[in-house]
N, C-alpha and C positions, 0 to 999 in steps of 0.2 A: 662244770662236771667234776673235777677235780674235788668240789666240796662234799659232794655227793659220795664221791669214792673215798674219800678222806675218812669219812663216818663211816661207810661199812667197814673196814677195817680196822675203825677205832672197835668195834665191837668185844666184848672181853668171850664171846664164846670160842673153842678151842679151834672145833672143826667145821671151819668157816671157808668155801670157796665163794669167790668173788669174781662174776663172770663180766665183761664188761664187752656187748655188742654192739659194734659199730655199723652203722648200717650206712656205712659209704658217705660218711657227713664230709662236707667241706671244709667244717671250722678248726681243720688243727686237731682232731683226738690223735692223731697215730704221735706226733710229738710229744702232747702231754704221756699219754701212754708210753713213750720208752722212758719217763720218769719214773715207772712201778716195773720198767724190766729185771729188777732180782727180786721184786717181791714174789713169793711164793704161793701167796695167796690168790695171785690173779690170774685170771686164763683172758687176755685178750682177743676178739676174734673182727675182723672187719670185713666187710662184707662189698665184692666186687661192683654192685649193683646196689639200688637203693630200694629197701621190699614197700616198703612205711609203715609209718608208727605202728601199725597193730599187728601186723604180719611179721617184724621184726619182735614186738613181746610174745607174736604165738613160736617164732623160729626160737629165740632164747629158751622156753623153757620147755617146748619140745623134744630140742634138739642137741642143746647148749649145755644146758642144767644138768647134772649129777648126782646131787642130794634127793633125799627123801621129800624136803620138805624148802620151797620157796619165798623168796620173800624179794617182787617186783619193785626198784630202785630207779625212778626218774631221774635225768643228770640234772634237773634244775634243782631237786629237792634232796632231802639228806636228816639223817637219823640222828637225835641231836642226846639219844641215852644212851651210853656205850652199853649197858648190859640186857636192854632191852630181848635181843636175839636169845639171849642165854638165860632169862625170866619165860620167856614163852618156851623155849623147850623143857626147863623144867614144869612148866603148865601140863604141856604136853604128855611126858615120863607120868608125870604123877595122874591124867585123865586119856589115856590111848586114845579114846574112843573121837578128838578132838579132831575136825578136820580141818580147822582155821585157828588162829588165835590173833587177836588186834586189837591196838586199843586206843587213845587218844593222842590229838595230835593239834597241831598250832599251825597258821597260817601269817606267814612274811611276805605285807603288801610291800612291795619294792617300789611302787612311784611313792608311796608314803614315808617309806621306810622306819615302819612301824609292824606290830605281833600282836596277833590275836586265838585266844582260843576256839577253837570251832565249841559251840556251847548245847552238844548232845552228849548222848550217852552218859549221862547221869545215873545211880542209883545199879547200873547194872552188876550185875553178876560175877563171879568168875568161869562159869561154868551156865551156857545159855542152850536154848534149844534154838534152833537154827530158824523154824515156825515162825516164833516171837521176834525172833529179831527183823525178819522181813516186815511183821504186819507192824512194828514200829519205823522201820523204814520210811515207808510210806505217811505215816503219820509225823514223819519230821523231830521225831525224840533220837534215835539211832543211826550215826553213820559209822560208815568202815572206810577210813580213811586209806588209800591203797598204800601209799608206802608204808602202814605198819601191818599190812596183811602178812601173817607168814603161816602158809598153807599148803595143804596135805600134795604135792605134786600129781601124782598119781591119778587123784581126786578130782583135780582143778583140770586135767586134759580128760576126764570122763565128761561134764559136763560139757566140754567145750569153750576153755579160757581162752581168750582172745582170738577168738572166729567172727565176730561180727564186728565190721569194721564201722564202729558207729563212736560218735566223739566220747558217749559215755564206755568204751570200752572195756572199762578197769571196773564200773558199777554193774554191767550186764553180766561177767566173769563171776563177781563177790560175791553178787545177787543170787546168782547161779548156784552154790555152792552149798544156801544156808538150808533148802527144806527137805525133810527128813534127816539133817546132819545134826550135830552136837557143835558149839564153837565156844570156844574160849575168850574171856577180855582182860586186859589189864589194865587198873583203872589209873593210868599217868599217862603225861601227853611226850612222847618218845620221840616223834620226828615232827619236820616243816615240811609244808606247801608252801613253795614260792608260787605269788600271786602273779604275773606279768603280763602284757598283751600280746604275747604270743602262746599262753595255753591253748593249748585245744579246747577248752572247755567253752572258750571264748567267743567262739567263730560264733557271726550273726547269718550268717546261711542260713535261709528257712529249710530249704530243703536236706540241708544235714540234721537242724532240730528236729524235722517230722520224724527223717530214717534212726533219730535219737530213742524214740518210743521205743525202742526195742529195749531199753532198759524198763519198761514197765513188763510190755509182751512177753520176754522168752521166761524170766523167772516166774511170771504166772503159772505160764505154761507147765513149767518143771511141776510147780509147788503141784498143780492140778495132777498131774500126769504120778507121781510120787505119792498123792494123797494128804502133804502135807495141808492142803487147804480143800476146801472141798468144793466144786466147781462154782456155787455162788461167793464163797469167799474169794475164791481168785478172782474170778468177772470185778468183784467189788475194789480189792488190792491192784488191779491194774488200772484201772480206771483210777485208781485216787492219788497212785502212783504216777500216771499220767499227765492227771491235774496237775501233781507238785510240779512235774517237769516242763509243764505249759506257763502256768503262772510264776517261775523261777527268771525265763527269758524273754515271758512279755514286762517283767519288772526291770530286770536289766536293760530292755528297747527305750522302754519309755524312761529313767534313767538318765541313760546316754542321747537321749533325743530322737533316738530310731523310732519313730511313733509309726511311719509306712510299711518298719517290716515287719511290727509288732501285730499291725492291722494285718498285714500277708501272712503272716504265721495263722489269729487266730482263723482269718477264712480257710485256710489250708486244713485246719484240725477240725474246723466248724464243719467240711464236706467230710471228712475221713472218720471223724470221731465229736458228734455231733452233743453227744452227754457230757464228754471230757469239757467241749467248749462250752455248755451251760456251768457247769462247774464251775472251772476256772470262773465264768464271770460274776458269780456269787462270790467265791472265796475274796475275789477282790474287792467287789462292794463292800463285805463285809469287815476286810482288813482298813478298807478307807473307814468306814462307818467308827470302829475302833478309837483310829486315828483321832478323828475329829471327837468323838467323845474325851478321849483323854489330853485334847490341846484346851476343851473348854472348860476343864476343868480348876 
C-alpha cells in the first residue's frame, strides 16, 4: 500500500487530499500509516468493523471524500505520472462540461515480473461523447482503466457508484457514468495494475461471474432510460457486452485447466441468457478458426 500512497502524493497538483480507508484490514495499515502522521495531506480513517470491498469504495466517497472531483486508488496499484492529476484538471478548466477524465495505463504481472500496456484506446480523442465510448467498450477498442478515472463526484453518487457488489464494481460504476455525459482522455499510460492471484477480478465462482453481468445490464439500462442509445441498440450493447464478459472467463477456465467450471458457467449463462451463450460459442470458434489459419501459414 505504501506504493500506492507514495504516488498519490507524489502528484504535483497543489490541492490534493488523500483519503486513505481502512476498512479494519489485519495487515498492519494503522503502522504503516503512523509513518504519514505529519503529513498534511492525509486524512486517515479505519474503520471498526469490516464493510468489504465495495461497500468500503461506496463508504469513501460518499462519505469520506471532500473534493469536487475523485480519483479511486487500489493499495496494490499506484500512479506512476506525477502530473497526471494536474493534466486532467486542466482537461477539465479548459472543458467544464467533463464528467470523467482517464486515460492509459499499464499492467505489472508480479509472478512474471514483467509490464505491459493494456493495448486500447488508440486513436481517441481528447474530448469524447460518453455514447461512443460505451459502444467501443463492448466492442473491445476502449477501456477505462479505474485507477486513472478521475471523476465528477457528485456525478459518480447520482448514478449510483459502487452500489452493486459484483467483482466488476469499478466497470459497472465507469460504465455508468458515460451515456448522455461528455468525458475526457489523456492519451499516456499514467498508472499500474498490479496483476496478482488475489484480484478480485480473479475469482473462478460461477456464481459471482453470472451476478458479474451486471456490468453489461445496469449501463444498458441507463444508456436506454437517458436515450443515449435507443432500446435496440442497448438490447444489442448488452448482449455483446455480455459475450465479451462470458468469453473473457471461459478463456481464463480453459487456460488454467478449469474446463468443469468453464462448462458450469456456460450451462448457467446457456438457461439465463441463451443468445449471449450462442454468441460466445461463435466468437470462439471463430477466434480458434483465426488461430489456426494464421499458425498455417
Amino acid at each position: 500500500m505504501a506504493k500506492a500512497l507514495d504516488s498519490a502524493l507524489a502528484q504535483d497538483y497543489p490541492n490534493l487530499e488523500v483519503v486513505v480507508s481502512d476498512d479494519a484490514s489485519p495487515d498492519g495499515t494503522p503502522e504503516l500509516m503512523s509513518l504519514y502522521a505529519d503529513e498534511p495531506r492525509v486524512r486517515y480513517l479505519r474503520s471498526t468493523s469490516n464493510r468489504g470491498r465495495v461497500a468500503n469504495y461506496r463508504h469513501t466517497l460518499e462519505t469520506l471524500a471532500r473534493g469536487e472531483y475523485a480519483l479511486n486508488l487500489d493499495g496494490d496499484d499506484w500512479l506512476s505520472d506525477p502530473t497526471y492529476v494536474s493534466a486532467a484538471v486542466d482537461l477539465i478548466t479548459d472543458n467544464p462540461e467533463l464528467s470523467m477524465v482517464f486515460a492509459r495505463s499499464r499492467v505489472y504481472d508480479e509472478e512474471h515480473d514483467t509490464y505491459h500496456e493494456v493495448p486500447r484506446n488508440a486513436a481517441l480523442a481528447a474530448v469524447n461523447e460518453g455514447a461512443d465510448l460505451l459502444r467501443a467498450y463492448a466492442d473491445e477498442t476502449v477501456s477505462i482503466p479505474h485507477m486513472t478515472a478521475l471523476y465528477h463526484r457528485d456525478s459518480a453518487l447520482e448514478v449510483g457508484f459502487y452500489e452493486v457488489d459484483v467483482l466488476g464494481t469499478d466497470s459497472v460504476a465507469l460504465l455508468s457514468l458515460l451515456p448522455g455525459r461528455t468525458v475526457g482522455f489523456i492519451d499516456r499510460a499514467v498508472g499500474v495494475w498490479r496483476k496478482h492471484a488475489s484480484n478480485a477480478t480473479w475469482s473462478p465462482n460461477v456464481a459471482d461471474r453470472v451476478r458479474n453481468y451486471a456490468i453489461a445490464d445496469i449501463p444498458a439500462a441507463i444508456a436506454q432510460r437517458t436515450g443515449a442509445l435507443n432500446q435496440g441498440d442497448a438490447m444489442r450493447w448488452r448482449r455483446n457486452m455480455a459475450a465479451v464478459l462470458a468469453q473473457s472467463f471461459v478463456e481464463d477456465c480453459l487456460v488454467s485447466g478449469r474446463v468443469g467450471t468453464a462448462a458450469r458457467f456456460m450451462l448457467s449463462t446457456l438457461w439465463r441468457r441463451p443468445a449471449v451463450s450462442v454468441l460466445v460459442v461463435i466468437r470462439l470458434v471463430r477466434k480458434g478458426m483465426n488461430r489456426m489459419s494464421k499458425e498455417s501459414r
